[in-house]
FIKOLZA-1660 file (N, C-alpha, C; in steps of 0.1 Angstrom, whole numbers, plus 5000, padded with zeros to 4 digits):
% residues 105
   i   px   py   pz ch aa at
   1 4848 5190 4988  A  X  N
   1 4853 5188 4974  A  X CA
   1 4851 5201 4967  A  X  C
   2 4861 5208 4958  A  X  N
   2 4862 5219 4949  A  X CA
   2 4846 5218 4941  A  X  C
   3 4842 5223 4939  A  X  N
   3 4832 5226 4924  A  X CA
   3 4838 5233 4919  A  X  C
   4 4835 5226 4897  A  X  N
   4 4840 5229 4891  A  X CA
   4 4826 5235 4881  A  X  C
   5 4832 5235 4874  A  X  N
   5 4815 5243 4862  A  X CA
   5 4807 5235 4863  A  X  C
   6 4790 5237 4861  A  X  N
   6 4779 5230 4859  A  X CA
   6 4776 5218 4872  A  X  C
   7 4783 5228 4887  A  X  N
   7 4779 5220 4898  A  X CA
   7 4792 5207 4901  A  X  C
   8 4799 5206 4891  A  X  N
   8 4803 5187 4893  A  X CA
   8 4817 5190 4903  A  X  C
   9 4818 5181 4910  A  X  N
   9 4831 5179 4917  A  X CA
   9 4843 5172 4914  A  X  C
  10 4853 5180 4915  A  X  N
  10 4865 5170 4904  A  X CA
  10 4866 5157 4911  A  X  C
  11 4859 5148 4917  A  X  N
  11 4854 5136 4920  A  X CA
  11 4848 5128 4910  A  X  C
  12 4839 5138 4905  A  X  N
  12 4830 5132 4895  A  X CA
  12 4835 5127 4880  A  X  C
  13 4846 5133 4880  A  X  N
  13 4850 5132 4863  A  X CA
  13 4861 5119 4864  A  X  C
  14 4865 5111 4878  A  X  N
  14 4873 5107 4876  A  X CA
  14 4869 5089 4883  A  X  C
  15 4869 5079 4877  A  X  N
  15 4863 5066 4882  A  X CA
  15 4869 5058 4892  A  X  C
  16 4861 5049 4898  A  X  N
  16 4863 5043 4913  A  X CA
  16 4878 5035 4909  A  X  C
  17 4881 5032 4900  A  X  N
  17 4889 5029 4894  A  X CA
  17 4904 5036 4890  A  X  C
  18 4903 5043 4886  A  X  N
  18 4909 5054 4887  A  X CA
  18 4917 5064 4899  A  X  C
  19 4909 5062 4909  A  X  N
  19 4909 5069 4922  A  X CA
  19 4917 5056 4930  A  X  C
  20 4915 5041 4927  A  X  N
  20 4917 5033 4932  A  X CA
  20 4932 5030 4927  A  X  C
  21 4934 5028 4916  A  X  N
  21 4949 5031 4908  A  X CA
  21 4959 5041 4915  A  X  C
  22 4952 5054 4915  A  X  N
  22 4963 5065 4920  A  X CA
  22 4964 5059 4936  A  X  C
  23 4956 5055 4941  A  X  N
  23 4960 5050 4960  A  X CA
  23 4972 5043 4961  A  X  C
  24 4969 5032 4948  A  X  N
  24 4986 5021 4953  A  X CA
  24 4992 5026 4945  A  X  C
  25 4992 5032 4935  A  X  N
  25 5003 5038 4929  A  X CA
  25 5015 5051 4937  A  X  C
  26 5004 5057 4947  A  X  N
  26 5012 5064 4957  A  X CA
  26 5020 5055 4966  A  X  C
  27 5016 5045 4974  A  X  N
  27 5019 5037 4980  A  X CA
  27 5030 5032 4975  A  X  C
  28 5034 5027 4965  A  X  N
  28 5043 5021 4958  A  X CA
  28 5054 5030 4953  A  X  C
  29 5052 5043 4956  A  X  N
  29 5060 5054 4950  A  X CA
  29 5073 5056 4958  A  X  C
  30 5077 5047 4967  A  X  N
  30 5092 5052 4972  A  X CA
  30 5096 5034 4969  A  X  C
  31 5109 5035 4971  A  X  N
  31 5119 5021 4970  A  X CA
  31 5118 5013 4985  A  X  C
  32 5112 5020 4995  A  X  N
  32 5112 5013 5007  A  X CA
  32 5101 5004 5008  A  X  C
  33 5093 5013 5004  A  X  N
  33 5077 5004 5004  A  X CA
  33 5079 4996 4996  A  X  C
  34 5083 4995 4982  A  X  N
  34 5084 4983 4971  A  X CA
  34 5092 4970 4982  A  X  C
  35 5108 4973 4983  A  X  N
  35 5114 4965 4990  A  X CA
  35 5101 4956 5005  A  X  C
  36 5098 4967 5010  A  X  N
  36 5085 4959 5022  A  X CA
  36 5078 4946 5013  A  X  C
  37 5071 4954 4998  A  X  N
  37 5061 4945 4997  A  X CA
  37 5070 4933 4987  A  X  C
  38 5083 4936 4982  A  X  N
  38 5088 4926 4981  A  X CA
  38 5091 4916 4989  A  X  C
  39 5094 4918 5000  A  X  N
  39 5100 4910 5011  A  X CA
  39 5086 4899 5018  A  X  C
  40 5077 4913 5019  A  X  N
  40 5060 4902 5023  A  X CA
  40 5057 4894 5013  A  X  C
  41 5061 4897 5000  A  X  N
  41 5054 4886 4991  A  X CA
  41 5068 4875 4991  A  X  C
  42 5073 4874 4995  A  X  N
  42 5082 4864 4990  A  X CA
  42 5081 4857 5001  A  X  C
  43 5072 4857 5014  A  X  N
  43 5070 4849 5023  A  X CA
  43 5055 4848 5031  A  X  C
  44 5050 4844 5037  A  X  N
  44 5035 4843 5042  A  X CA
  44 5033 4855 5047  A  X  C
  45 5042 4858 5059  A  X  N
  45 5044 4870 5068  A  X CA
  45 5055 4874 5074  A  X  C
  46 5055 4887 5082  A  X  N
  46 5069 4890 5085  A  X CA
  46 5063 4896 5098  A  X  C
  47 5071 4897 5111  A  X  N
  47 5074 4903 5118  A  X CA
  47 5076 4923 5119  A  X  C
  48 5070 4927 5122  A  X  N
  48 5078 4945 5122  A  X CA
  48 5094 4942 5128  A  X  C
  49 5098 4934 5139  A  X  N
  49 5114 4936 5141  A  X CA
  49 5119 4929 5132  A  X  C
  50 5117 4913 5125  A  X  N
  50 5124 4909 5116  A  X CA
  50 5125 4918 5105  A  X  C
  51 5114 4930 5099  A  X  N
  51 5116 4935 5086  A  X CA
  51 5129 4947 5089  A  X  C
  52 5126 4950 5102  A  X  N
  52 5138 4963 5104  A  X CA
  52 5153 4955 5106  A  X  C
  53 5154 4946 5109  A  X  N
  53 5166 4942 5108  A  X CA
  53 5171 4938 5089  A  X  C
  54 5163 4933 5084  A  X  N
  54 5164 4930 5066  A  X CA
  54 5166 4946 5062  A  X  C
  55 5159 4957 5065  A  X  N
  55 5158 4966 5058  A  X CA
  55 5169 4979 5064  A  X  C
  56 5177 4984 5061  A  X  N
  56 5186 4997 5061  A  X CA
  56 5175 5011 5069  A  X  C
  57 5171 5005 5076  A  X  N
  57 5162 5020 5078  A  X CA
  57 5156 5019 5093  A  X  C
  58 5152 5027 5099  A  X  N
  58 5148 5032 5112  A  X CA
  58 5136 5025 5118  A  X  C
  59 5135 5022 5127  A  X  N
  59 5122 5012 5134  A  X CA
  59 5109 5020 5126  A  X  C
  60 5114 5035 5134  A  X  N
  60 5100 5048 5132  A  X CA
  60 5100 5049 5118  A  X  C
  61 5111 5051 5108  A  X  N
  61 5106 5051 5095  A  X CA
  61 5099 5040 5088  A  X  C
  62 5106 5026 5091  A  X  N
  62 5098 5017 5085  A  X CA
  62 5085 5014 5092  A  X  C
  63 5074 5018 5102  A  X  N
  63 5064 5022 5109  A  X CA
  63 5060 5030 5100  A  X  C
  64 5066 5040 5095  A  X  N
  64 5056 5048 5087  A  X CA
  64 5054 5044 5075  A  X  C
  65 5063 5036 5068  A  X  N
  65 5060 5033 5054  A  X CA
  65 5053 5019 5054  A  X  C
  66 5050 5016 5063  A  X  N
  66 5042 5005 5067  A  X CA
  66 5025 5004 5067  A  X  C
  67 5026 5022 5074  A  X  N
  67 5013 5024 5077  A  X CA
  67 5010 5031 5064  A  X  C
  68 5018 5036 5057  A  X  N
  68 5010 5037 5041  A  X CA
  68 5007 5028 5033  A  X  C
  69 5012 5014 5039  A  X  N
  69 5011 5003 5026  A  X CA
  69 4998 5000 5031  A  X  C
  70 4994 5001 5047  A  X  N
  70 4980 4993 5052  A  X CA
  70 4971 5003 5051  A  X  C
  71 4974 5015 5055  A  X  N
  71 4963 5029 5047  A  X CA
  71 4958 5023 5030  A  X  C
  72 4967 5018 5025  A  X  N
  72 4965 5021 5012  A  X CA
  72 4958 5002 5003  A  X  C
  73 4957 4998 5020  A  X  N
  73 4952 4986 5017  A  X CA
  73 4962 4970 5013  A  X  C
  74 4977 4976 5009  A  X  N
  74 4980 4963 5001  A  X CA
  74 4991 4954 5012  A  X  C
  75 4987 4957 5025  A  X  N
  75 4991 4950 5039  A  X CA
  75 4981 4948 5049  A  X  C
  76 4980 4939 5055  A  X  N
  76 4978 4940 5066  A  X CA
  76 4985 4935 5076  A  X  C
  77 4978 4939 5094  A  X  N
  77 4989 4938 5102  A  X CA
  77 4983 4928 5117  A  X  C
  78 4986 4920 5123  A  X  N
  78 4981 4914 5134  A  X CA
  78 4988 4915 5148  A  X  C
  79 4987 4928 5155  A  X  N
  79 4987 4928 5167  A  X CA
  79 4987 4917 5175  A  X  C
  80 4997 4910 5186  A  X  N
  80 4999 4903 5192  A  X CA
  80 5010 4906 5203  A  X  C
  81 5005 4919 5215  A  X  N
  81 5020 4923 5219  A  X CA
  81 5026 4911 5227  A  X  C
  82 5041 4917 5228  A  X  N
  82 5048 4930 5214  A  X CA
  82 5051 4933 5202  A  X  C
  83 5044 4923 5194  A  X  N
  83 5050 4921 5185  A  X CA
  83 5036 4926 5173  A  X  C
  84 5040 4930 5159  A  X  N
  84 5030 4936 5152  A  X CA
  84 5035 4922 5135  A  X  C
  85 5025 4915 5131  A  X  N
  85 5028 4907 5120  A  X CA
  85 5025 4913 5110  A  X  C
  86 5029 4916 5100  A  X  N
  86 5027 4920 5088  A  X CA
  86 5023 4910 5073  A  X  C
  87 5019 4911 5071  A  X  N
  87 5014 4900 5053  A  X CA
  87 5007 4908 5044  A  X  C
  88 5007 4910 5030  A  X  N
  88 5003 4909 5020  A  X CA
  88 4985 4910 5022  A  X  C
  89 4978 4916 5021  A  X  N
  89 4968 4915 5012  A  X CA
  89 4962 4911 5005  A  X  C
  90 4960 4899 5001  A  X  N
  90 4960 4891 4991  A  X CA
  90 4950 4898 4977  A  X  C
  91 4934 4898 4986  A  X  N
  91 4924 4906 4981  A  X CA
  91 4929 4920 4970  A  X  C
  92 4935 4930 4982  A  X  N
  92 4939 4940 4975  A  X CA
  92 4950 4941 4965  A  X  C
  93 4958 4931 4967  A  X  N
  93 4973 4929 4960  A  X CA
  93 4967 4926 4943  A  X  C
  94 4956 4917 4946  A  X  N
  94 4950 4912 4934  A  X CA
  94 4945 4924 4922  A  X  C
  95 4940 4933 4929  A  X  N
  95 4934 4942 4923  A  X CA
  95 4940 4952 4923  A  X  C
  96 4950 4955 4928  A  X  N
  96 4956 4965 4925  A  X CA
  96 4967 4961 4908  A  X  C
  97 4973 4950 4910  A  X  N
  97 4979 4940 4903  A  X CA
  97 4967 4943 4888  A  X  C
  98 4958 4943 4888  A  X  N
  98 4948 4939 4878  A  X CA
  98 4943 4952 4871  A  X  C
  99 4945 4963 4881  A  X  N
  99 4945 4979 4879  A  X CA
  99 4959 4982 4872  A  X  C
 100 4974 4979 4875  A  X  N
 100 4981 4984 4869  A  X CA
 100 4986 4978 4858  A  X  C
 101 4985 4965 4857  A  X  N
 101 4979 4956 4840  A  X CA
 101 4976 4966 4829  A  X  C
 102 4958 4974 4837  A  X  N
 102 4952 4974 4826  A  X CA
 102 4953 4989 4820  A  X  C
 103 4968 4996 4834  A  X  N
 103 4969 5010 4830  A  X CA
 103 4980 5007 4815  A  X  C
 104 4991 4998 4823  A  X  N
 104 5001 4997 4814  A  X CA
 104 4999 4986 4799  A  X  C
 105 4989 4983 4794  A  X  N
 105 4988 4975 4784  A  X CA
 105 4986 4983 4772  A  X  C
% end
C-alpha cells in the first residue's frame, strides 16, 4: 500500500464500506454483468450453458464476466461436472443492495 503524509495508507482514509461499494459497483459496470444478474435474479439458478445460449456473447466471455460477478461476491457457483450452476448471492446481493441505497439517497 502507497504511504501518504503522517505514515497513513490511502487505505486508511477510506471505510470498509466504502471499499465494499466500489467492489460491486465495478462489478456491475458493464451491461453484460447487469443482464447475468438480471437473469439470476429472476430465477433460483441458472446453468453456465443455459445463460450462454439467453445471452449474445461467447462461452469464454460470459466465463469471464461471471468470474467478476463471483470475485466480487454477488454470485455464486456449484460445480457438478460438466456442468457449473450459477445463483445469486443472496447474503451479498443484500448488502450490496443496502450500500447502493445509502450511496444514492
Amino acid at each position: 500500500m502507497q504511504e501518504t503524509k503522517m505514515g497513513k495508507t490511502k487505505k486508511d482514509y477510506f471505510t470498509d464500506h466504502q471499499t465494499d461499494l466500489a467492489r460491486y459497483a465495478k462489478a456491475l459496470g458493464h451491461p453484460v454483468r447487469i443482464a447475468i444478474l438480471q437473469l439470476l435474479n429472476s430465477q433460483s439458478c441458472c446453468f453456465h450453458g443455459d445463460m450462454a445460449e439467453e445471452l449474445p456473447i461467447a462461452k469464454s466471455t460470459l466465463s469471464q464476466h461471471l468470474n467478476e460477478l463471483k470475485d466480487a461476491g454477488l454470485i455464486q457457483g456449484t460445480i457438478t461436472p460438466p456442468t457449473v450452476k450459477y445463483c445469486i448471492n443472496r447474503k451479498n446481493w443484500l448488502i450490496a443492495k443496502t450500500l447502493m441505497n445509502g450511496l444514492l439517497k
